[in-house]
C-alpha positions, 0 to 999 in steps of 0.5 A: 903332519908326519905320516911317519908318526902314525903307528899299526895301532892308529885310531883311523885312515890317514888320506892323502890330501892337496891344496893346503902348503905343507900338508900331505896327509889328513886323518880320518878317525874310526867310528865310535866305540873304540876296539879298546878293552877296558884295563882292570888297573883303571877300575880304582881310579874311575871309582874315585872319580866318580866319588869325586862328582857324585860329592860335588853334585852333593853339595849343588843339589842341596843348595836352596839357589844352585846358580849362586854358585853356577854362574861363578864355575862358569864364569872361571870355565869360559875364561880357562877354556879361552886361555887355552886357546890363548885368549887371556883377559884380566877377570876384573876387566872381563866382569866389567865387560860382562856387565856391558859387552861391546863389539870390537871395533876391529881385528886388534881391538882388545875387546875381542879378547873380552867378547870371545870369553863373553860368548863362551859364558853365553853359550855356556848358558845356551847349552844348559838350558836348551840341551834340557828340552833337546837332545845332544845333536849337531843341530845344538852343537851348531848354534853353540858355535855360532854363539861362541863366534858372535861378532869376534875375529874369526867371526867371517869363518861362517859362525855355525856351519861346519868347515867347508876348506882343510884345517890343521892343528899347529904350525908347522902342522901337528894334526890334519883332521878329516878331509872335507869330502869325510868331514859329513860321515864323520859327523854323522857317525858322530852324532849317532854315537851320542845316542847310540847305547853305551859300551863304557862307563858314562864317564868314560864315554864323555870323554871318548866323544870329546877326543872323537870331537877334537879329532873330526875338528868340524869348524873353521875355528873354535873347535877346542872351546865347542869340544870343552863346551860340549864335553860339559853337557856329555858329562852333566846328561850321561851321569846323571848330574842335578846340573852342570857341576863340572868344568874340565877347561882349568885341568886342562889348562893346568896340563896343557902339553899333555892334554894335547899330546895325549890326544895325539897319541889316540889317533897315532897309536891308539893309546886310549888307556893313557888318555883315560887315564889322565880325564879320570884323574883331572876329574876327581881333581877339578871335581873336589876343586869344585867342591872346595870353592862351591863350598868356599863361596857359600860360606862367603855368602853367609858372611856377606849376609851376616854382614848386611844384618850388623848393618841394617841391610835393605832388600835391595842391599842383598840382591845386590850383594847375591848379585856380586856372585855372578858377577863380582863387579859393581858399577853405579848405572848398572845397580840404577838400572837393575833396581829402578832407583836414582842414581844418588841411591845406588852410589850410596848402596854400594858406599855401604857395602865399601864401608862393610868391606864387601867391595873396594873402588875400581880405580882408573875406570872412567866411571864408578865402579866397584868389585869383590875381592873376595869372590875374585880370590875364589874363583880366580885363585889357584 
């Protein structure tokens, strides 16, 4: 990191720090809130955003089964937040992966890539349903990674416990978070400004947090997809929303440089209006995307269920198919045994949804599977 890149405006104390080769200094963030006066010119854009998720959270609350969507944005959160980090997995392959998760059997096995977005969705639920009975902590933000770090590389970096050695950002080193001996206060801090009152707009305060994260980077690995992680419950509990409606990863993932860059230049030169400014504009973005596949998806359902009437669809018909949504793969032992029925009868369910054109055979899979295109073409499509 070059000191020489930190300006009088800085958000924090760059410190001197040893033992790691190529790294002389380290940066200690201010506490929260920041000493930032809120520019009147970001006003229209913060009203658009919040247009933006208040219709999003419109169209969720009024759904008779919200996680019919849910899981489908989640699943599409936890691959783009992987991808971020350079974990890219085939979404066919990671459906199926999904229905039947392994763990690797070593460090270059391709399974990590599949299990670390795999962990990503489970925490992701984890976080949904306990952050409901407990509060925003470092208690919760501690089992987020210990879940996320389950059983892939980097799985020995002591899932769940904050760092105990100097990390960096970058190679050669862009960004050197607090020096181990700060790395407490500044959690400590941390986790006192989420519950302290709030001096911005909730929205604004989200991602205030989330910057605030990035920079402390209290993890030996995987602080990018906790700070994503934990970025989605801020928003979901500080404004208010039916349910976890907005995921920020495929924004970006889309804007990567200057999402990074943005960052950077809070800490080096205190321009937290720039990075506002580009949060409130990828939410207003991610938020109508949101909105246009959520409803996208729900009238593919209907379709769906359109169909199965034409066809004289059983019970067992529907659930299958409401199932494709969470995951839109569909192999004939995992229907056997979700629907307690012979092996005979779920391949011949889903021979009907085939002949429906509701799904097409997985060729190459060494056993029978299936998967919906038009579920993949929504979630996954651009």
């Amino acid at each position: 990191m070059d000191p020489s890149l930190f300006g009088e405006s800085k958000t924090g104390q760059l410190v001197p720090v040893s033992g790691t080769p190529g790294v002389t200094h380290g940066f200690i963030p201010h506490r929260l809130p920041p000493d930032w006066i809120w520019p009147e010119r970001l006003w229209p854009l913060l009203l658009d955003a919040h247009r933006a998720l208040a219709s999003l959270d419109g169209t969720g609350k009024n759904l008779p089964d919200p996680t019919l969507l849910l899981r489908p944005l989640q699943n599409r959160e936890a691959q783009r937040s992987s991808s971020l980090e350079g974990t890219i997995t085939d979404p066919q392959q990671q459906a199926l992966f999904q229905l039947e998760p392994k763990l690797p059997a070593s460090s270059t096995d391709p399974a990590n890539a599949e299990r670390e977005v795999f962990n990503y969705g489970q925490a992701l639920l984890v976080g949904l349903t306990e952050e409901r009975g407990l509060p925003l902590s470092l208690r919760l933000i501690r089992r987020l990674h210990g879940i996320l770090m389950d059983g892939v590389r980097g799985s020995d970096q002591s899932p769940g416990d904050f760092r105990r050695t100097q990390n960096y950002i970058g190679s050669p080193p862009r960004f050197v978070p607090p020096p181990v001996s700060a790395l407490e206060d500044c959690l400590d801090a941390f986790e006192k400004y989420l519950h302290a009152p709030k001096h911005f707009d909730p929205l604004v305060e989200a991602f205030l947090a989330h910057y605030q994260f990035e920079a402390i980077h209290p993890f030996a690995d995987g602080n990018g997809r906790v700070g994503r992680l934990v970025l989605a419950l801020t928003i979901s509990e500080w404004c208010g929303l039916s349910d976890q409606w907005l995921y920020m990863s495929a924004y970006f993932d889309r804007n990567k440089d200057h999402y990074i860059d943005y960052m950077f230049q809070v800490s080096a030169n205190g321009k937290w209006e720039a990075w506002i400014e580009f949060c409130l504009r990828g939410v207003a973005e991610q938020a109508r995307d949101t909105e246009d596949r959520c409803t996208r998806l729900l009238a593919l359902s209907r379709q769906f269920q359109e169909k199965l009437r034409e066809i004289g669809g059983s019970i067992r018909l529907s659930a299958i198919v409401n199932d494709l949504f969470e995951s839109p793969v569909a192999m004939v032992t995992h229907v056997q045994r979700r629907h307690d029925v012979a092996y005979p009868t779920a391949r011949s369910d889903l021979k009907k949804l085939e002949r429906a054109g509701i799904l097409r055979r997985i060729e190459g899979y060494p056993r029978i599977a299936y998967y919906c295109p038009q579920v993949f073409d929504i979630t996954h499509g651009d």
